[in-house]
C-alpha positions as CSV (number, residue, x, y, z in Angstrom):
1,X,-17.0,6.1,-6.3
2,X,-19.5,7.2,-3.7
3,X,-16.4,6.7,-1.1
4,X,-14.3,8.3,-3.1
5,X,-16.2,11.7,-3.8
6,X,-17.4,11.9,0.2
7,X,-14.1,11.2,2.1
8,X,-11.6,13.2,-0.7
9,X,-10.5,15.6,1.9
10,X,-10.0,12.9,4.8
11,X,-7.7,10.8,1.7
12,X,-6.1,13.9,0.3
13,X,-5.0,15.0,4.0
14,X,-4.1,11.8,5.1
15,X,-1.8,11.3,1.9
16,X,0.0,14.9,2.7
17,X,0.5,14.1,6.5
18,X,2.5,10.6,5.9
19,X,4.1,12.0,2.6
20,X,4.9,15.3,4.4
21,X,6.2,13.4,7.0
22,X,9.0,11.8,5.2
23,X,10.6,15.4,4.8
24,X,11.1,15.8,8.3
25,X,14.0,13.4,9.4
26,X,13.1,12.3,12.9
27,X,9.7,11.3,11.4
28,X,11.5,9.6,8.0
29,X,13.4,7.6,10.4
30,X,9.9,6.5,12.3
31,X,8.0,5.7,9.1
32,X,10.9,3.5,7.9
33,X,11.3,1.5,11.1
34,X,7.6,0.6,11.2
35,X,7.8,-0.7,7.5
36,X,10.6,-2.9,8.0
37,X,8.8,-4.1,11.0
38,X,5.3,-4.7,8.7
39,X,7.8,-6.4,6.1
40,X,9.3,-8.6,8.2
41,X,10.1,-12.5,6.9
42,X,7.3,-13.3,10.1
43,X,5.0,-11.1,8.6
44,X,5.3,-12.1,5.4
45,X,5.1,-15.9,6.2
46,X,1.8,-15.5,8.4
47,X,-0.1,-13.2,5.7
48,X,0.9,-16.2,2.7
49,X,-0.6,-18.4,5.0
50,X,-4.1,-16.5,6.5
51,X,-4.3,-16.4,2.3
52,X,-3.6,-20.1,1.4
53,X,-6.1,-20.9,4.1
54,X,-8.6,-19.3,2.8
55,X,-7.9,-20.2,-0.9
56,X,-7.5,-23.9,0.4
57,X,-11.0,-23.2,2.5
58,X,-13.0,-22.5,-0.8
59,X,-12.5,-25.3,-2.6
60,X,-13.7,-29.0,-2.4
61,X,-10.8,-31.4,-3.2
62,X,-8.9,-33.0,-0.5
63,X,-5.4,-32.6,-2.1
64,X,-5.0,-28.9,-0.9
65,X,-5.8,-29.6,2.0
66,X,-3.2,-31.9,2.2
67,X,-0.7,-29.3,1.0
68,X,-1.5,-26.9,2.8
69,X,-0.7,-28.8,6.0
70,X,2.8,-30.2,4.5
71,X,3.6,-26.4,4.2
72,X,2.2,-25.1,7.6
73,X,4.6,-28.0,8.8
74,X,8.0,-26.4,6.8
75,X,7.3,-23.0,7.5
């Protein structure tokens, strides 16, 4: 809450430029190429992974492991 309560202003002015900025149409058209680019299949795909790694990482049986390269293979 520390965060919070010391950087309001920086949060509240960030939130106005990006919201703010999807009134003005050149801008719109910027913010929404940039998040299909960020939600791209690719994307998407790598971030599952980075996660299953480190899910698979933090435990001790062998049969995740396993898994987890059969599906590194597929994908």
């Amino acid at each position: 809450m520390d965060f919070l309560a010391d950087k309001w202003q920086w949060i509240v002015g960030t939130l106005v430029v990006v919201f703010g900025g999807l009134w003005v149409p050149g801008l719109r058209t910027l913010v929404m190429i940039a998040l299909k680019t960020l939600v791209s299949e690719a994307v998407l795909k790598r971030i599952f992974l980075e996660i299953a790694g480190k899910l698979v990482k933090s435990t001790k049986t062998q049969i995740d492991d396993i898994w987890l390269e059969e599906l590194k293979k597929r994908l």
